[in-house]
C-alpha positions in Angstrom: 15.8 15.3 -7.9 15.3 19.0 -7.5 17.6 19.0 -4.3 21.0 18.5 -3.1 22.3 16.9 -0.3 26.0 16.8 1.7 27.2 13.3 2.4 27.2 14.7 6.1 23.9 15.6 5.7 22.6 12.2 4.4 24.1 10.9 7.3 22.4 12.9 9.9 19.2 12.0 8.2 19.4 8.2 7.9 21.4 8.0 11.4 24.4 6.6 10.0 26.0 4.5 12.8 29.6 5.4 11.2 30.8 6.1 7.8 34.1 5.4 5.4 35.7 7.7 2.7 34.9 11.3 1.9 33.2 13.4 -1.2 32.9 16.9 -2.4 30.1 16.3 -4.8 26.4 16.7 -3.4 23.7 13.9 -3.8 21.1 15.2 -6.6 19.6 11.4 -7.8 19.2 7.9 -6.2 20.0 5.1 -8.7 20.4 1.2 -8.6 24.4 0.0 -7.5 24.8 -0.7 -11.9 23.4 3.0 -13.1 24.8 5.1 -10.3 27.3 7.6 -11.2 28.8 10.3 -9.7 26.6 12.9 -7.9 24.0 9.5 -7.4 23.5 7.5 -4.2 22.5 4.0 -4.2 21.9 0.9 -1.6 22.5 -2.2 -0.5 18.9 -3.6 0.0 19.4 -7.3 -1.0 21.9 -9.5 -0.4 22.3 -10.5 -3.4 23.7 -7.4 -4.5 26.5 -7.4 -2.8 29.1 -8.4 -5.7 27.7 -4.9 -7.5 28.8 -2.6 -4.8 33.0 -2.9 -5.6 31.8 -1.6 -9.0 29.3 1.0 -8.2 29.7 4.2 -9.6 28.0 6.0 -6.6 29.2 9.0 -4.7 27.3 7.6 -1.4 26.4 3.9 -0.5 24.0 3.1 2.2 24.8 -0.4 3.0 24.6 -3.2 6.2 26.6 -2.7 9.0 28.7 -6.2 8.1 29.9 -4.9 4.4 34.0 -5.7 4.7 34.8 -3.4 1.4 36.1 -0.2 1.1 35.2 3.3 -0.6 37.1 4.4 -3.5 38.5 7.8 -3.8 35.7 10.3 -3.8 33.3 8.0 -2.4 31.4 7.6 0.7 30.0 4.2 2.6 27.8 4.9 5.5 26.9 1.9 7.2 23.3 1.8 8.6 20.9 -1.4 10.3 18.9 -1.5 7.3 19.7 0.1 4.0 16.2 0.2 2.7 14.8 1.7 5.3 17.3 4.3 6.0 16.4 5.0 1.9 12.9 5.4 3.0 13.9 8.1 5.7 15.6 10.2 2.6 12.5 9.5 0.4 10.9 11.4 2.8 12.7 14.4 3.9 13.1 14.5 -0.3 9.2 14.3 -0.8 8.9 17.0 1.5 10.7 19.4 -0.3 9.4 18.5 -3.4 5.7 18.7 -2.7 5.3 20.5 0.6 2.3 20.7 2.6 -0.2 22.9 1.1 -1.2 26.6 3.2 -4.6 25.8 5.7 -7.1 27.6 3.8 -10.3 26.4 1.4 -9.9 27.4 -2.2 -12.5 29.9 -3.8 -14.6 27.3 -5.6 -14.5 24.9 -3.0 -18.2 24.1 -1.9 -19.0 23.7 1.2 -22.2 23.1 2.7 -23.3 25.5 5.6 -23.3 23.0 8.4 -19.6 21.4 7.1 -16.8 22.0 9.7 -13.4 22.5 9.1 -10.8 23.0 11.1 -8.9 26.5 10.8 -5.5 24.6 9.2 -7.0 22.1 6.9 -6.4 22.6 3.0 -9.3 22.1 0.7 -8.3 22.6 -2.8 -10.1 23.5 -6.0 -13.5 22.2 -7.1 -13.7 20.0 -3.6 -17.3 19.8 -2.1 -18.0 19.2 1.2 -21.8 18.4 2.0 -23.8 18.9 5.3 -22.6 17.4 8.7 -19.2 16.2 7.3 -16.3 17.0 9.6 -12.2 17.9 8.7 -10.1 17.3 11.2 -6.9 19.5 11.8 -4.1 19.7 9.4 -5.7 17.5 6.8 -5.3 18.2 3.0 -8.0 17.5 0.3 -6.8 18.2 -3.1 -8.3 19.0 -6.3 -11.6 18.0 -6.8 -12.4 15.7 -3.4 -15.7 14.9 -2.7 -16.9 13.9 1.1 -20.7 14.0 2.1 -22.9 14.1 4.4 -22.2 13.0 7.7 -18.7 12.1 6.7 -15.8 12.9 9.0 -11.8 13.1 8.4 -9.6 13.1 11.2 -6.1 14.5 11.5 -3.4 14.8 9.5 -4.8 13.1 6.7 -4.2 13.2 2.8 -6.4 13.0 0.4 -5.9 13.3 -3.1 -7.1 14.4 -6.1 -10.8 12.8 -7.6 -11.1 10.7 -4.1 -14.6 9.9 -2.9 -16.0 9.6 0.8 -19.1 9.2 0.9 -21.9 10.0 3.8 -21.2 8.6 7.2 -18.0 7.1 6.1 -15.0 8.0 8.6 -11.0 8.0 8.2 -9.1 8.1 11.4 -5.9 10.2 11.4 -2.9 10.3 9.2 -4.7 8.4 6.6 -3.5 8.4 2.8 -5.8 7.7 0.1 -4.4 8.4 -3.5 -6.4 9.9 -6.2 -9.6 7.9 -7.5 -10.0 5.9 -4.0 -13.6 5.9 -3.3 -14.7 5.1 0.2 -18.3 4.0 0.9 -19.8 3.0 -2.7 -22.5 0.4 -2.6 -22.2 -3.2 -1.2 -23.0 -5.2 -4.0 -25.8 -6.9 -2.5 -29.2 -8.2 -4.7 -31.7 -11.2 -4.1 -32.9 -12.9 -7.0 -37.2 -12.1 -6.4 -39.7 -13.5 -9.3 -37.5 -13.1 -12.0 -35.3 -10.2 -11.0 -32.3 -9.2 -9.2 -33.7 -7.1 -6.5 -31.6 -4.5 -4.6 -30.4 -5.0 -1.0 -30.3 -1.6 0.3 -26.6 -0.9 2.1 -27.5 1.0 4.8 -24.0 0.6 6.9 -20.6 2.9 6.4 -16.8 2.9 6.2 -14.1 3.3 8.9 -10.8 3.0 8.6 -8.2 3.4 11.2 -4.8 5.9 12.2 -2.5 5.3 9.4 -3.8 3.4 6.8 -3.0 4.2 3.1 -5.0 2.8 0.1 -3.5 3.0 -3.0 -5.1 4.3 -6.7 -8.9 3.6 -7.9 -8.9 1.5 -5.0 -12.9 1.0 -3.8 -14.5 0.5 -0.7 -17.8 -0.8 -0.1 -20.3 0.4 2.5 -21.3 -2.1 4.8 -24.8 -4.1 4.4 -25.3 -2.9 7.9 -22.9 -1.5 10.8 -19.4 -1.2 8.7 -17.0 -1.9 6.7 -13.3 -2.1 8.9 -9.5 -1.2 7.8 -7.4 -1.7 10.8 -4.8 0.9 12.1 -1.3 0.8 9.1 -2.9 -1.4 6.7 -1.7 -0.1 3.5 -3.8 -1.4 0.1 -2.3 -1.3 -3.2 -3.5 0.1 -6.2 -7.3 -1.0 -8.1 -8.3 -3.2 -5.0 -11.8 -4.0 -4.3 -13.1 -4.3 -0.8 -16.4 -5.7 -0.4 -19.2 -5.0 2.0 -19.1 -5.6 5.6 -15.7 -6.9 5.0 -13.4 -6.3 8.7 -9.4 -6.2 7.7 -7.2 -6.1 11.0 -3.9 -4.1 11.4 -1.0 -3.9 9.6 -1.6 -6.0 7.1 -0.5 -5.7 2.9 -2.9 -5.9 -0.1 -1.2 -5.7 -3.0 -2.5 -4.5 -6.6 -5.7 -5.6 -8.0 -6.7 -7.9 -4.3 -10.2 -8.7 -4.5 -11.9 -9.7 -0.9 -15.7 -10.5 -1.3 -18.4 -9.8 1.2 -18.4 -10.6 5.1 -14.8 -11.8 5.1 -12.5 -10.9 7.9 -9.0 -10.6 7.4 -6.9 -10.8 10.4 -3.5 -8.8 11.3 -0.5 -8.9 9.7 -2.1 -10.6 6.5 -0.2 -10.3 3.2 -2.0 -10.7 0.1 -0.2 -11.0 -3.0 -1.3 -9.1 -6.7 -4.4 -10.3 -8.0 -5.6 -12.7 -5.0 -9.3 -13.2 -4.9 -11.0 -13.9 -1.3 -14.1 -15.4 -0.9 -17.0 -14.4 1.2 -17.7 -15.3 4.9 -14.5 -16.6 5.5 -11.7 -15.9 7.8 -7.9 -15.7 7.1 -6.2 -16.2 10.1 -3.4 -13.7 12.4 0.0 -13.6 9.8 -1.1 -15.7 6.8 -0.3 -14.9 3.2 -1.5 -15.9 -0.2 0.9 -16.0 -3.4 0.0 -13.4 -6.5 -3.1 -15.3 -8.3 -4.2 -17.2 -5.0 -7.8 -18.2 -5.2 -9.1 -18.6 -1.3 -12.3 -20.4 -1.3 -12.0 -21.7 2.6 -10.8 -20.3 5.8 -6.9 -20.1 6.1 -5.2 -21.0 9.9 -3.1 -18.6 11.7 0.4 -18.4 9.7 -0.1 -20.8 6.8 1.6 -19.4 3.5 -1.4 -20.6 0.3 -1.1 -20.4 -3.3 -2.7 -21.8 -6.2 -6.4 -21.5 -6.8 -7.8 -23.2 -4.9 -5.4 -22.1 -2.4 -3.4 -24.7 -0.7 -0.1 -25.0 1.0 2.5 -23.1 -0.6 4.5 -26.2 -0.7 2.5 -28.3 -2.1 1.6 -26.4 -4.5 4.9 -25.8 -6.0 5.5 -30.0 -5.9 2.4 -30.3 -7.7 3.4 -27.6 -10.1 6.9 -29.1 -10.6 5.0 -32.2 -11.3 2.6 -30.9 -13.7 5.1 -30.1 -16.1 6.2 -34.2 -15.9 2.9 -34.4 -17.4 3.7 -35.1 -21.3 7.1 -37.2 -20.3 4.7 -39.2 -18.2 1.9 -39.8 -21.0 4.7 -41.0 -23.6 6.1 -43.5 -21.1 2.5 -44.8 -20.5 1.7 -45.4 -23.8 5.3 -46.7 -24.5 4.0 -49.4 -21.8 0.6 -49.6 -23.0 2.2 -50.7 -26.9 4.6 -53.5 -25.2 
């Protein structure tokens, strides 16, 4: 890290509920319980950690308020509800500092169209064109090279990053994140097989998403066939997801890498999709359902059922069955031990 932090001052920003031992040396890295050394801080995040803390070399320890051990000399325990989390609350007065929020102001070859609007303190940085109609809201920051046409609006607060896409009509809310390469509002993928050919379905609709969402790298977003394409309010997509057309995704739910949902499919709140799972169109996956990485959802999913597998199917069950699978060949050679007597 470029900074330095006090133990004191760690503690004021994670709200410590109380804290053991003492230390000169300021906090310049974060590093896991094994690597720290002086001058690092690390955490207790997982319980199954705990035997590593005794040996830590860390200067400062975030850890859960029920850890019994105690500091060595020149070290400092501050006990907090939830380790990670209090991390989190560094990681961002750190990110802060590091990258602070750019001056309101559009850059010089910034091109934007006469009838754009945008607010007095949003940033619009280098090569970013800004077509007719579209709208940035205050305090937002577009960085290198962000396209958004016509029509298009960006609320508050929002930050968009370097080579991102949002196309005309398609609308973020406030205090959205997209990183660089997200493109909002390409083309369903929509064709009907006519006399021979594939013929294309024109995709008329747009792309909304709401307050707080964050969609991670290269991650695409269709435009609707008609009306629109839905994120819900603190949804957060990981990297190279594809979001279909006229797709509806509730709130607060977790895509992770590489999530593929097809067309029409509505994914309701507090869903969590593991890396790589593929949704099929027109379906529905219930209120607080999940899919294991590699899940394959062909069918609609019920309200809190945990799937994996492909197809998908009771997480359960699928582990008996793949715990089973692998009796296979020990199976086979007592059959045909059988068959020969």
């Amino acid at each position: 890290m470029q900074v330095a932090y006090t133990p004191a001052e760690i503690a004021a920003i994670v709200g410590a509920s109380r804290t053991a031992g003492s230390a000169k040396l300021k906090i310049r890295d974060i590093a896991s319980l094994t690597a720290a050394r002086a001058g690092d801080l690390s955490f207790l995040g997982n319980a199954k950690y705990k035997s590593q803390v005794p040996a830590s070399g860390a200067t400062v320890l975030l850890l859960p308020p029920d850890y019994s051990g105690e500091p060595k000399p020149g070290q400092v325990f501050l006990y907090v509800e939830n380790p990670s989390v209090a991390l989190a609350k560094l990681c961002a007065r750190i990110e802060q500092s590091l990258w602070p929020k750019p001056p309101a102001g559009i850059h010089p070859s910034a091109v934007v169209a006469p009838k754009a609007k945008i607010d007095a303190t949003a940033h619009l940085g280098p090569l970013c064109v800004i077509e007719d109609g579209a709208h940035i809201g205050a305090g937002s920051v577009l960085q290198a090279s962000v396209f958004v046409g016509r029509d298009a609006r960006i609320g508050e607060d929002c930050w968009v990053m370097a080579g991102a896409v949002i196309t005309s009509t398609c609308s973020l809310a406030n205090r959205v994140r997209l990183q660089p390469g997200v493109v909002v509002g390409s083309d369903g993928f929509g064709y009907e097989f006519v006399r021979g050919r594939h013929e294309k379905i024109p995709q008329i609709g747009s792309v909304f998403i709401e307050d707080d969402v964050e969609i991670g790298a290269n991650s695409t977003l269709d435009r609707a066939r008609f009306s629109r394409t839905v994120v819900g309010e603190g949804t957060k997509i990981d990297n190279l997801a594809q979001i279909a057309h006229n797709v509806v995704i509730g709130k607060h739910c977790i895509l992770c890498a590489q999530v593929g949902i097809s067309g029409s499919t509505t994914i309701e709140d507090y869903v969590i999709l593991g890396g790589q799972v593929g949704v099929g169109g027109h379906i529905t996956l219930a209120k607080g359902s999940k899919a294991g990485g590699q899940a394959g959802i062909t069918r609609d999913i019920p309200a809190g059922a945990y799937v994996n597998g492909t197809p998908a199917i009771p997480f359960m069950l699928e582990r008996r069955l793949h715990l089973l699978q692998q009796r296979l060949p020990d199976l086979f050679k007592r059959v045909e031990a059988l068959e020969k007597k």
